[in-house]
C-alpha positions in Angstrom: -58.6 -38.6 -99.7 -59.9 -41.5 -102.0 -63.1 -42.7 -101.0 -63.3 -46.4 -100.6 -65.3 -49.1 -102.5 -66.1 -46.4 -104.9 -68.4 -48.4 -107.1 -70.1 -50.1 -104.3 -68.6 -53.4 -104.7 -69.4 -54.6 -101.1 -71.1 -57.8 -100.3 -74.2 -56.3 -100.3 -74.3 -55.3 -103.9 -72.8 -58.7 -104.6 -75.3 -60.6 -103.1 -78.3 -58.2 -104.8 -77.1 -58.4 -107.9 -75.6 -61.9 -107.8 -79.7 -62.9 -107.4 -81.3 -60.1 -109.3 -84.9 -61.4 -110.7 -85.1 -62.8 -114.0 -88.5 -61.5 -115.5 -89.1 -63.1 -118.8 -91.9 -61.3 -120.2 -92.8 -63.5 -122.8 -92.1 -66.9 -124.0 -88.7 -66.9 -126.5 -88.2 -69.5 -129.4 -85.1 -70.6 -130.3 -84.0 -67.9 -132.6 -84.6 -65.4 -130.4 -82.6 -67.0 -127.7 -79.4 -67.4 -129.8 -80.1 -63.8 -130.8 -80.3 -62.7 -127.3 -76.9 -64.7 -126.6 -74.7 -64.0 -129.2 -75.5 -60.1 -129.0 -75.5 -60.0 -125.1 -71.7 -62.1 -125.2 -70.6 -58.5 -127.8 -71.8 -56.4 -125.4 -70.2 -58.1 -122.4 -67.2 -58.7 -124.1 -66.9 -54.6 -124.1 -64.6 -52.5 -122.0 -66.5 -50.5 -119.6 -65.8 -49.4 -116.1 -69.1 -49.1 -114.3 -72.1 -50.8 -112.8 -75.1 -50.9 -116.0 -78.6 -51.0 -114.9 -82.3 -51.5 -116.5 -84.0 -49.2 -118.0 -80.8 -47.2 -119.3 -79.6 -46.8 -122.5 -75.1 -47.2 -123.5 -73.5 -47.1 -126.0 -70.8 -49.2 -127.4 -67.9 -47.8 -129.8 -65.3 -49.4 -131.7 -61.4 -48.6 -130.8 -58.5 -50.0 -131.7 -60.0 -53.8 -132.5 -62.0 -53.2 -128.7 -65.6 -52.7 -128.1 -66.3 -49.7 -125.3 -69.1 -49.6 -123.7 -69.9 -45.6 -122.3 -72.9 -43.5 -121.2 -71.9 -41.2 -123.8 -73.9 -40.8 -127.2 -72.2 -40.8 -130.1 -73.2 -37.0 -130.5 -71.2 -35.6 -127.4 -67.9 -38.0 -128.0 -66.7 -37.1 -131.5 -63.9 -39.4 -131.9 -62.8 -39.9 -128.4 -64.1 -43.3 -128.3 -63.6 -44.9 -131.8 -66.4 -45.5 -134.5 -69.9 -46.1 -133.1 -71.0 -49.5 -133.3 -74.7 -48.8 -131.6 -76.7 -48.7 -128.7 -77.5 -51.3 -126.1 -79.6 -52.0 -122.4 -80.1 -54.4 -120.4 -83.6 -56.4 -121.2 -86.1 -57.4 -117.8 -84.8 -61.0 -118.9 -81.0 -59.9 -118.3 -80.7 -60.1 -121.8 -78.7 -57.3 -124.0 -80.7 -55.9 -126.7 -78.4 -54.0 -129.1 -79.8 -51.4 -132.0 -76.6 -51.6 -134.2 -75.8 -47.8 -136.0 -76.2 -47.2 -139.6 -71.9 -46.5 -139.6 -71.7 -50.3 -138.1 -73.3 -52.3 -141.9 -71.3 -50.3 -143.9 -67.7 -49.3 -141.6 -65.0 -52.4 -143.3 -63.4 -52.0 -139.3 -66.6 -52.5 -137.8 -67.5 -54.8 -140.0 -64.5 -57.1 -139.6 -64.8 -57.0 -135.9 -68.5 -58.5 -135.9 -67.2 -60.9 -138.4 -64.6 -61.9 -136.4 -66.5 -62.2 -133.1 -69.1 -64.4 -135.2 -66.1 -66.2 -136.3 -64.8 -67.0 -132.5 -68.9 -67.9 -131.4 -69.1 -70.2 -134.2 -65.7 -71.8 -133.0 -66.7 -72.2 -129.5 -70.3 -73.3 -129.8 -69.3 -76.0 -132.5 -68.6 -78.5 -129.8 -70.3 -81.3 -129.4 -71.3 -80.5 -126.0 -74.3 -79.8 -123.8 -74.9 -76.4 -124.3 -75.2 -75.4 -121.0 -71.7 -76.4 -120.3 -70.7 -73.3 -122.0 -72.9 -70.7 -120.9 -70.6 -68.2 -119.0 -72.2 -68.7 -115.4 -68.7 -67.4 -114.0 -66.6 -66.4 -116.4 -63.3 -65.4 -114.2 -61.6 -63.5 -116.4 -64.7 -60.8 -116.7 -64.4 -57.9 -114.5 -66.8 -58.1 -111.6 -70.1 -56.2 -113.6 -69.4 -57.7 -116.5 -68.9 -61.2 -114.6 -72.4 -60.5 -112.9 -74.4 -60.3 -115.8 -73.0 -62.8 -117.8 -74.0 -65.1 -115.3 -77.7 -63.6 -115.2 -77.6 -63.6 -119.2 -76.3 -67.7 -118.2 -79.3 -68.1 -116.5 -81.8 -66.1 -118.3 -80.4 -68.4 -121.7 -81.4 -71.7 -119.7 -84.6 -70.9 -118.8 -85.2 -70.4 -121.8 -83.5 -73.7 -123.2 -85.3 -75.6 -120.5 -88.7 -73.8 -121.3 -88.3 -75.1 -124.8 -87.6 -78.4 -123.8 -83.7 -78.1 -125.3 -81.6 -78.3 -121.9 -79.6 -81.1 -123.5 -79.2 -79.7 -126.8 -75.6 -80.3 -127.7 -73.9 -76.3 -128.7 -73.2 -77.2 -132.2 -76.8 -78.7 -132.7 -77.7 -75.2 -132.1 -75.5 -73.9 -134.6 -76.9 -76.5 -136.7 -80.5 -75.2 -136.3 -80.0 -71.4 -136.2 -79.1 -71.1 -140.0 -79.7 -67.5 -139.9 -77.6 -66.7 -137.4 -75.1 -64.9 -139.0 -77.9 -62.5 -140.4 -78.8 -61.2 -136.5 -76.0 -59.0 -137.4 -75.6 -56.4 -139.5 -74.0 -56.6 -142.8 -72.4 -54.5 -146.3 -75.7 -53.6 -147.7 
């Protein structure tokens, strides 16, 4: 007999996690922000099939031109899961922090991916458009965990705008002022 609502998806884990504390533990500044975006949209746009929660550590894996995101380290899934791209968790400010793996700055499939996903940021943040228009505050085509904590990584990121005084800072302003951006990631050596 299957057992129902497996992962707990009932409206009481919905409403928990739908209003989860944000806990910023320190005052960000603007580069750390679009860090704390751009790395916490790769890790959200990753496959994974279960609920992720503080204080753990996952890993993400290349496969196929798709991110995976497992509670497996790289050292127990040999190739079952594609090339290891690094680690990740979920920060108190529902953030993703991501350590990137020595394989990621120097692997041309890896490599190309990140490119690629810069590529697409750069494309959609290049609007002349509030910013906040395009934070993913519900993002339907997510799957439900990944849905929750893009909108908690929505909220976290406006905060942090507003703390700053930038809630009307137009997306490719940010672009503008975030020249290293494409250095958060890793690159050929």
């Amino acid at each position: 007999m299957k057992v129902a609502n497996p992962q707990g998806k009932g409206l009481v884990a919905v409403f928990k996690d739908w209003h989860a504390p944000i806990v910023i533990e320190e005052q960000r500044d603007l580069s750390t922000l679009v860090k704390d975006y751009l790395l916490s949209l790769m890790v959200l746009s990753a496959k994974f099939k279960f609920r992720p929660v503080r204080d753990k550590e996952y890993y993400l894996y290349l496969k196929r031109g798709e991110l995976i995101m497992t509670l497996i380290e790289p050292e127990k899934s040999g190739e079952r899961f594609g090339k290891y791209v690094g680690s990740c968790y979920i920060k108190p400010e529902l953030t993703w922090g991501l350590e990137f793996s020595e394989l990621s700055k120097t692997d041309p499939d890896i490599q190309d991916y990140i490119q690629s996903f810069y590529r697409g940021f750069e494309d959609h943040h290049g609007q002349n458009v509030d910013l906040l228009s395009l934070l993913p505050f519900f993002e339907e085509s997510l799957p439900f965990y990944a849905r929750m904590y893009a909108n908690g990584l929505a909220k976290s990121i406006e905060q942090g705008m507003v703390s700053l005084g930038m809630g009307k800072i137009k997306a490719n302003l940010l672009l503008n002022n975030s020249e290293s951006l494409q250095f958060i990631l890793p690159h050929k050596g």
